[in-house]
C-alpha positions in Angstrom: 8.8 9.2 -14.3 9.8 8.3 -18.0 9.1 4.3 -19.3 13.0 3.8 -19.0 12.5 4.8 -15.4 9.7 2.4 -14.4 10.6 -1.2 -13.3 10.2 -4.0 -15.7 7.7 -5.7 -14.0 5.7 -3.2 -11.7 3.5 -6.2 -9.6 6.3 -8.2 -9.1 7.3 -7.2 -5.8 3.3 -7.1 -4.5 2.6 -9.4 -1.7 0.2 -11.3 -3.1 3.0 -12.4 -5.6 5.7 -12.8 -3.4 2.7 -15.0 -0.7 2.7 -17.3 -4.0 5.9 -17.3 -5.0 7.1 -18.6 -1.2 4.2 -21.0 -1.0 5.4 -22.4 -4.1 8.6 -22.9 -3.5 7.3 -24.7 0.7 4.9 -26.7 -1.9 7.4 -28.1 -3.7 9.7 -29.3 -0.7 7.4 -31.6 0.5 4.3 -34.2 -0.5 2.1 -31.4 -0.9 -0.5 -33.2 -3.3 -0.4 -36.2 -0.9 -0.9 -34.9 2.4 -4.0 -32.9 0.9 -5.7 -35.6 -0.6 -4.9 -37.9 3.0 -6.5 -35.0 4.8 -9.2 -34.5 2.3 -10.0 -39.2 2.8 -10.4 -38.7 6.2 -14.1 -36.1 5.6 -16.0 -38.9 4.1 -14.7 -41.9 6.8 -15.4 -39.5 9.6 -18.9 -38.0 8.5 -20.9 -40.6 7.0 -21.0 -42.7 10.4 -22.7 -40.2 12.1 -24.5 -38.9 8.9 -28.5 -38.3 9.3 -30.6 -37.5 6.7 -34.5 -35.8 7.2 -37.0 -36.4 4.5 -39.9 -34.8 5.9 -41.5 -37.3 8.4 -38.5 -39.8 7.9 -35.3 -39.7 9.2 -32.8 -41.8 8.0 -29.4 -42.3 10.0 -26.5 -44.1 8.7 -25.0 -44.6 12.3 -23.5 -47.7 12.3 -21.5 -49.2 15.8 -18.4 -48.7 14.2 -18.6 -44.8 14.5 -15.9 -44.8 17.1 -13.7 -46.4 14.4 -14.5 -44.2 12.3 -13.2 -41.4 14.0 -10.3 -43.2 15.1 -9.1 -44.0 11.2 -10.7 -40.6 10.3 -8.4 -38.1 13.0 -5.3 -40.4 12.1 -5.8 -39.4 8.3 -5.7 -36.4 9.5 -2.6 -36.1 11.7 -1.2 -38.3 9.1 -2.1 -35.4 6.1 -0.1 -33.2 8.5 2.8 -34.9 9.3 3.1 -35.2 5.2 2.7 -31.6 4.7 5.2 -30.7 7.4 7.1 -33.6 8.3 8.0 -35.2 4.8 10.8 -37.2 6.1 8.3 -39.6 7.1 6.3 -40.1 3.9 7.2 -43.5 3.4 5.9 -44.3 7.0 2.6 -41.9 6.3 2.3 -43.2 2.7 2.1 -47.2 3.9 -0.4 -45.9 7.0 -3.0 -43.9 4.8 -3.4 -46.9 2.3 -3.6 -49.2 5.3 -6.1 -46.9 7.1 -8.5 -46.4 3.5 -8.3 -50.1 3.1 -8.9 -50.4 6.8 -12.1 -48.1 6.4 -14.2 -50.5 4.2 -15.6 -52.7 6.6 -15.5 -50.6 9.5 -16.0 -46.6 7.9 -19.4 -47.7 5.8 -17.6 -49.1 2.8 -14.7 -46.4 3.9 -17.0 -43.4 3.3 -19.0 -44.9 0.3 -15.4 -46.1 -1.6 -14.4 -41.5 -1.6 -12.7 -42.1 1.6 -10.4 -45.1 0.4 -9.9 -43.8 -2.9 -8.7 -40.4 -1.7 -6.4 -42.3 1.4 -5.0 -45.1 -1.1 -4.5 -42.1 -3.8 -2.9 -40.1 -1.4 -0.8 -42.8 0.6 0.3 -43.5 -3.2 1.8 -40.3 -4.0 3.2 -40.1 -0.8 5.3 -42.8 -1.5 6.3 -42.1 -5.1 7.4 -38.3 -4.2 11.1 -37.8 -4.0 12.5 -34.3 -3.1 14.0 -32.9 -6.7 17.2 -32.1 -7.2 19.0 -32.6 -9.8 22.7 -33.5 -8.4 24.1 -35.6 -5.7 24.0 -34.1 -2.2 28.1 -34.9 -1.6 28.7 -33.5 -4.8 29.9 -29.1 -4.8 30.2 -26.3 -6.6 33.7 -26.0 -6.2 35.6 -29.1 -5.5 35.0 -32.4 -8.2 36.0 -36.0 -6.6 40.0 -36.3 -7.9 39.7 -38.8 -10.3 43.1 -41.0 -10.2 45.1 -42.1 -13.2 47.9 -44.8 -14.0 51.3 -43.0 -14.7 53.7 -44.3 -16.7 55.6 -46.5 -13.8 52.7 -48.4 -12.8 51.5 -46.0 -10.0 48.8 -44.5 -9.0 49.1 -40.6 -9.6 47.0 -37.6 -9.4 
């Protein structure tokens, strides 16, 4: 096989590329940034309630009552994360939710995870509702057809 024979760009066509390529393009549909960081709030909420620490001989526990609330705030973070990632109609809904739930997760969450929790919920719910899907023209607008623009002929009329 001579150069002129081999394709321009012999990895192009791997999977690994095309894996990216795809994930890329589902990436950019949606709140992808958002919904990560909302899933990545609700770690801290949910583990530092029922977070115990050994030092030798001493144990120290930060389990707190509000460990059921915890989990509550920290699973809906999660679904929330989700529902951005595959749902993103609803960001505006998710986005108002997650900052509600970090803010939420300061008294009850131990200070909403030590302040990573409502930083990385607020953050995301943020995002979430600053994204807009990108594209660049109107969706009633097409390829083919332009709206008729009218114009005033010379009796006063509208014509075409």
């Amino acid at each position: 096989m001579t150069s002129a024979d081999a394709p321009a760009h012999p990895h192009s066509d791997s999977g690994f590329t095309r894996a990216r390529r795809d994930f890329r393009a589902w990436r950019c549909t949606r709140p992808f940034w958002a919904g990560l960081l909302v899933l990545l709030a609700a770690a801290p909420i949910i583990y530092f309630p029922y977070f115990n620490l050994s030092l030798g001989g001493l144990s120290v526990a930060m389990s707190t009552t509000a460990g059921a609330g915890s989990l509550v705030i920290g699973l809906t973070l999660i679904v929330l994360g989700g529902l951005l990632w595959f749902q993103p109609i609803i960001r505006v809904f998710a986005g108002c939710v997650a900052i509600f739930l970090g803010v939420l997760s300061l008294p009850i969450s131990n200070f909403g995870g030590f302040l990573a929790g409502t930083l990385l919920a607020a953050t995301g719910g943020l995002l979430a509702l600053a994204w807009g899907p990108v594209d660049g023209r109107p969706e009633d607008m097409t390829d083919d057809a332009e709206a008729p623009s009218a114009t005033v002929n010379s009796e006063g009329g509208l014509g075409e």
